[in-house]
FIKOLZA-1660 file (N, C-alpha, C; in steps of 0.1 Angstrom, whole numbers, plus 5000, padded with zeros to 4 digits):
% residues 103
   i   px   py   pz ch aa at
   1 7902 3481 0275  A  X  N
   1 7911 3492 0274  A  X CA
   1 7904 3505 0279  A  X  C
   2 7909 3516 0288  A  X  N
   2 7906 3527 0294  A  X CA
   2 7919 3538 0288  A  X  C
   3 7904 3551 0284  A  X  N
   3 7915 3563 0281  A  X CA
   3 7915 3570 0294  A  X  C
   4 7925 3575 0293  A  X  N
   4 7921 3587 0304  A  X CA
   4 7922 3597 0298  A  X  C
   5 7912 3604 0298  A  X  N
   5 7915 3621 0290  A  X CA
   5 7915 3630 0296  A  X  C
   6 7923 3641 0293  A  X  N
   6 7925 3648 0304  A  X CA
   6 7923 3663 0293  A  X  C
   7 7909 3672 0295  A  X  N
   7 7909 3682 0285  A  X CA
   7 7912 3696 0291  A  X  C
   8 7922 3703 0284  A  X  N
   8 7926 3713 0289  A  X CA
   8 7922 3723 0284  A  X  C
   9 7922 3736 0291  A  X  N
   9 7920 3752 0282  A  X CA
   9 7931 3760 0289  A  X  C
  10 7938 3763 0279  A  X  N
  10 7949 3770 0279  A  X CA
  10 7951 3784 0278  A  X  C
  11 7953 3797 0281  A  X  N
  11 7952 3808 0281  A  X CA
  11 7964 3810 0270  A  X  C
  12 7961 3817 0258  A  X  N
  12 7967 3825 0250  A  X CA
  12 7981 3828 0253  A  X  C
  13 7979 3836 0266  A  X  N
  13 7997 3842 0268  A  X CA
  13 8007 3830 0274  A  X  C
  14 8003 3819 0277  A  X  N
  14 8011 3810 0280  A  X CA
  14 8010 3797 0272  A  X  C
  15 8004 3798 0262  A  X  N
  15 8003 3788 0248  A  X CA
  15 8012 3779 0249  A  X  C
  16 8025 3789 0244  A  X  N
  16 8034 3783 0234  A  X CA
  16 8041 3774 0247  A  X  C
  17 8048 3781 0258  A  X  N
  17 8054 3778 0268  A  X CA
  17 8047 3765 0275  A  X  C
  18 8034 3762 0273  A  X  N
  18 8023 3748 0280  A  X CA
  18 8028 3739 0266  A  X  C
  19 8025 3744 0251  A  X  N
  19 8029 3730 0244  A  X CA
  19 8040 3729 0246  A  X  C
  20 8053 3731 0245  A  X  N
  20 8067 3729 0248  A  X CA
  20 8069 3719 0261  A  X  C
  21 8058 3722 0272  A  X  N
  21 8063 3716 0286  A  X CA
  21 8051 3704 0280  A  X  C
  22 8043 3705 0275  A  X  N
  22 8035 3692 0275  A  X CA
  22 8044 3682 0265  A  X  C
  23 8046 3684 0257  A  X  N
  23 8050 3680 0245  A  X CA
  23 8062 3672 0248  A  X  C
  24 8071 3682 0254  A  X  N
  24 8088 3675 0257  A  X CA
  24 8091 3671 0273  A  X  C
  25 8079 3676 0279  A  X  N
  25 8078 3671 0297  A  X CA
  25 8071 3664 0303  A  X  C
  26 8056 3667 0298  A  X  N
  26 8046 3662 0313  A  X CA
  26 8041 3647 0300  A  X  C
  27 8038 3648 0288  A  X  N
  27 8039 3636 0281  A  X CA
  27 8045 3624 0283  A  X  C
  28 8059 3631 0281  A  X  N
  28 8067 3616 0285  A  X CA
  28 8072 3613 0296  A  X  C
  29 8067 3626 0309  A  X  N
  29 8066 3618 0321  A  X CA
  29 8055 3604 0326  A  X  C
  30 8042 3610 0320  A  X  N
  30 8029 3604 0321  A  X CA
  30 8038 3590 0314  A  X  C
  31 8042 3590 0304  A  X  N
  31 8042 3579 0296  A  X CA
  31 8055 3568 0306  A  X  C
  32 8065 3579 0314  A  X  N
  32 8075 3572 0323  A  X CA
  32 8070 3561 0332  A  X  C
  33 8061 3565 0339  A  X  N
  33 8048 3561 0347  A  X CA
  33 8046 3548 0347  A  X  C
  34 8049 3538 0333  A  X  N
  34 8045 3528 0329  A  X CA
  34 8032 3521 0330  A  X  C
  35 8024 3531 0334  A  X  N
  35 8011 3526 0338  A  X CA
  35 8003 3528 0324  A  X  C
  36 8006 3536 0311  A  X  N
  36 8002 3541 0302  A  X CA
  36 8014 3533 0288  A  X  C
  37 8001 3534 0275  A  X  N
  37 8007 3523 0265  A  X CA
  37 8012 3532 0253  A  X  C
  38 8003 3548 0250  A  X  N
  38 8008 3552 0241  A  X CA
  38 7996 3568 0248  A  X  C
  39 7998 3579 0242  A  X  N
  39 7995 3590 0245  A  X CA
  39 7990 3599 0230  A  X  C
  40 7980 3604 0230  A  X  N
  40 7979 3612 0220  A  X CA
  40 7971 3632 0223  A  X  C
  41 7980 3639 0216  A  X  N
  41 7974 3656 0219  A  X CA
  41 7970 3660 0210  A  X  C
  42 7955 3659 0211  A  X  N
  42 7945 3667 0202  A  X CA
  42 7941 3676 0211  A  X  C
  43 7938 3686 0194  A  X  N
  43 7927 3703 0195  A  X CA
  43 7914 3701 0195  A  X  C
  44 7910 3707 0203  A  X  N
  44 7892 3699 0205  A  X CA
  44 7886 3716 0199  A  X  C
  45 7883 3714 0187  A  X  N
  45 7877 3723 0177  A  X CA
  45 7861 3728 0175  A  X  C
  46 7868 3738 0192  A  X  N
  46 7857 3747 0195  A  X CA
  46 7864 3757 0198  A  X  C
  47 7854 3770 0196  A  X  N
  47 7858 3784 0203  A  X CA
  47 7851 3787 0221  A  X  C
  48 7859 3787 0228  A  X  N
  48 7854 3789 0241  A  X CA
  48 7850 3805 0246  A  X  C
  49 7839 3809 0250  A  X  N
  49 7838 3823 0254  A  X CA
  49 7845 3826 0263  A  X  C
  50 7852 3813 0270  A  X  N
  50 7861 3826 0281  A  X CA
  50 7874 3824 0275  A  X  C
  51 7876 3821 0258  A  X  N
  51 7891 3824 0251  A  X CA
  51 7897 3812 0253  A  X  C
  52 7909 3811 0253  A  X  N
  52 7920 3802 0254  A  X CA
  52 7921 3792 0243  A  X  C
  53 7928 3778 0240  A  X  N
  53 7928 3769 0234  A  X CA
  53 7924 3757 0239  A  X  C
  54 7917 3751 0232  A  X  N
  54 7911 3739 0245  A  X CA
  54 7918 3721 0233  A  X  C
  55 7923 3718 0245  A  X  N
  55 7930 3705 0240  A  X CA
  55 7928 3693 0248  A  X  C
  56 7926 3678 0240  A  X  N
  56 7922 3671 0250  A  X CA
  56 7937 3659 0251  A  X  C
  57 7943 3657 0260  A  X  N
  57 7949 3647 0259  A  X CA
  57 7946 3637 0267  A  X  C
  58 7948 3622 0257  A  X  N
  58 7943 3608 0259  A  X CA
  58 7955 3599 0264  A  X  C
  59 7953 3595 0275  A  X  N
  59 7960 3580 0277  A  X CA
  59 7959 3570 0277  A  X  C
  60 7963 3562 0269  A  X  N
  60 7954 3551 0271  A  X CA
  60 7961 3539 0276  A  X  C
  61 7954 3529 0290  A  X  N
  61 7958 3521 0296  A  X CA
  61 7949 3505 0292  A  X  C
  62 7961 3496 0299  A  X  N
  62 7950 3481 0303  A  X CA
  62 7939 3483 0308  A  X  C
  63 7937 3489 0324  A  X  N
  63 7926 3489 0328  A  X CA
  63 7920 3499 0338  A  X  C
  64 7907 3495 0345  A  X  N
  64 7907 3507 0358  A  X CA
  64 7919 3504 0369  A  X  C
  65 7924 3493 0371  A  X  N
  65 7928 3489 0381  A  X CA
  65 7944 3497 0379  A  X  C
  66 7950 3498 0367  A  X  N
  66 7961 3504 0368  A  X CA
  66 7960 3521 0365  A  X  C
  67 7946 3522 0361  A  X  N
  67 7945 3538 0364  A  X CA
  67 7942 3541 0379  A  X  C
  68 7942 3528 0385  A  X  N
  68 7938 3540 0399  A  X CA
  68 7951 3531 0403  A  X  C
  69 7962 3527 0401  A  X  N
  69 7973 3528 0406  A  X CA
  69 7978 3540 0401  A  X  C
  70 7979 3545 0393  A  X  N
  70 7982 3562 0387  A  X CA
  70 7979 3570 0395  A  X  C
  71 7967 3566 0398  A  X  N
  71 7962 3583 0407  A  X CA
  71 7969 3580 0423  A  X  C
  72 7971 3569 0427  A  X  N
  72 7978 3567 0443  A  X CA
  72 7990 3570 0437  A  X  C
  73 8002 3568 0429  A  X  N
  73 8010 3566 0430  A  X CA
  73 8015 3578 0420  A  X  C
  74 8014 3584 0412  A  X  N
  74 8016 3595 0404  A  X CA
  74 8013 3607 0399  A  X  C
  75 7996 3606 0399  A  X  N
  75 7991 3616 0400  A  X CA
  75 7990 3628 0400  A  X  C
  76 7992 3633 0414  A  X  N
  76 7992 3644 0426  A  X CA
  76 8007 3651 0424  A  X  C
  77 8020 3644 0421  A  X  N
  77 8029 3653 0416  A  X CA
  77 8026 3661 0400  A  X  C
  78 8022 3649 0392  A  X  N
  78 8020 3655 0379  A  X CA
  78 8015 3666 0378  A  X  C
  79 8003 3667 0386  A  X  N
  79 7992 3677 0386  A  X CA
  79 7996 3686 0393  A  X  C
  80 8009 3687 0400  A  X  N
  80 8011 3700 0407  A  X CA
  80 8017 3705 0399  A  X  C
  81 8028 3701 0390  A  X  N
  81 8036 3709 0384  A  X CA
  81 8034 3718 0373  A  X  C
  82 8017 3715 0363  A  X  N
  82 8012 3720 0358  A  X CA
  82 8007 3729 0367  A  X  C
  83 7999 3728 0378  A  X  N
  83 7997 3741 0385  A  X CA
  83 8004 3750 0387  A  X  C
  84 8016 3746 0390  A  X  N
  84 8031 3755 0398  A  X CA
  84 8031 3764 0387  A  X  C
  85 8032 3756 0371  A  X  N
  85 8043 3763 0361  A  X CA
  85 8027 3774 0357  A  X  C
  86 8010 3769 0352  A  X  N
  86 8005 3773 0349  A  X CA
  86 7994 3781 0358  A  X  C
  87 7991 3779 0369  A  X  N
  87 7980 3785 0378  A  X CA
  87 7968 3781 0370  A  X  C
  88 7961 3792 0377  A  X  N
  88 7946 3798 0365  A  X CA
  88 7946 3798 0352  A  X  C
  89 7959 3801 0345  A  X  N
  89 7959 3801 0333  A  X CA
  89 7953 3790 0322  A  X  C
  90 7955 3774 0332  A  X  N
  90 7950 3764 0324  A  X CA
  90 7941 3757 0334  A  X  C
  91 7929 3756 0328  A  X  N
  91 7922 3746 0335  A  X CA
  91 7917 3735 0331  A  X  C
  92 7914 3726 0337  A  X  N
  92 7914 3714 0335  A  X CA
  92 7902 3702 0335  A  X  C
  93 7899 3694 0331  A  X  N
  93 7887 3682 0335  A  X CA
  93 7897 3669 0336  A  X  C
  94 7891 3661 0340  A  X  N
  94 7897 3642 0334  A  X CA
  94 7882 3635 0334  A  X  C
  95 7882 3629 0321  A  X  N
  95 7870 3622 0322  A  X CA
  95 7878 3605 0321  A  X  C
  96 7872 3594 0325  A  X  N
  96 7878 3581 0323  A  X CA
  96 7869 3572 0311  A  X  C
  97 7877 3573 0298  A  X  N
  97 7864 3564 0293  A  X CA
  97 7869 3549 0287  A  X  C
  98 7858 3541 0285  A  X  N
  98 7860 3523 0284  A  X CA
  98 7858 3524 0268  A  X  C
  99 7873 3520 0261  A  X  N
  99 7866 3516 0249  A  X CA
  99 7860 3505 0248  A  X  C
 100 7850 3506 0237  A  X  N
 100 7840 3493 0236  A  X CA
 100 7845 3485 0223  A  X  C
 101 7849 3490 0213  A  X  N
 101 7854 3483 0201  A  X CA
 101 7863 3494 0193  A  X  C
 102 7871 3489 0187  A  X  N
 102 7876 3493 0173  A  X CA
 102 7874 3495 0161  A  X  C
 103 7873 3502 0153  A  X  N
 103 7874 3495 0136  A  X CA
 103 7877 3502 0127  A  X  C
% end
């Protein structure tokens, strides 16, 4: 199983307006995607010196092979329209990680 995490920092003046679109838009597009099993948005509980709110959201898939059909095939829209709506305001990482076990 592979998460994809995708951790964000969000600028204050456009908070509310990012969880609304993540929450009711770019979530359950990701999840449209069918390439992904279930989705979770956590607060990653730190204070950042350059401000904002930092949040990591996880997706988690079968494998690498259907995460890099994600990135050829879905990707590059997703990611723009967070840019369109957010700019500079949010910035972003994706780390890819293998879970090893459960319990």
């Amino acid at each position: 199983m592979i998460i994809y995490n995708i951790t964000i920092n969000i600028h204050e003046s456009v908070h509310d307006q990012w969880m609304i679109w993540m929450q009711h838009k770019h979530i359950p597009e990701m999840l449209a995607t069918g390439k992904f099993t279930n989705a979770k948005l956590v607060r990653v509980l730190v204070e950042e010196e350059m401000g904002g709110v930092t949040y990591s959201a996880q997706f988690t898939t079968d494998s690498l092979a259907t995460l890099e059909k994600f990135y050829q095939e879905d990707d590059a829209a997703l990611q723009a329209e967070g840019q369109k709506l957010f700019g500079e305001k949010m910035l972003t990482f994706r780390t890819e990680l293998q879970v090893i076990s459960e319990h």
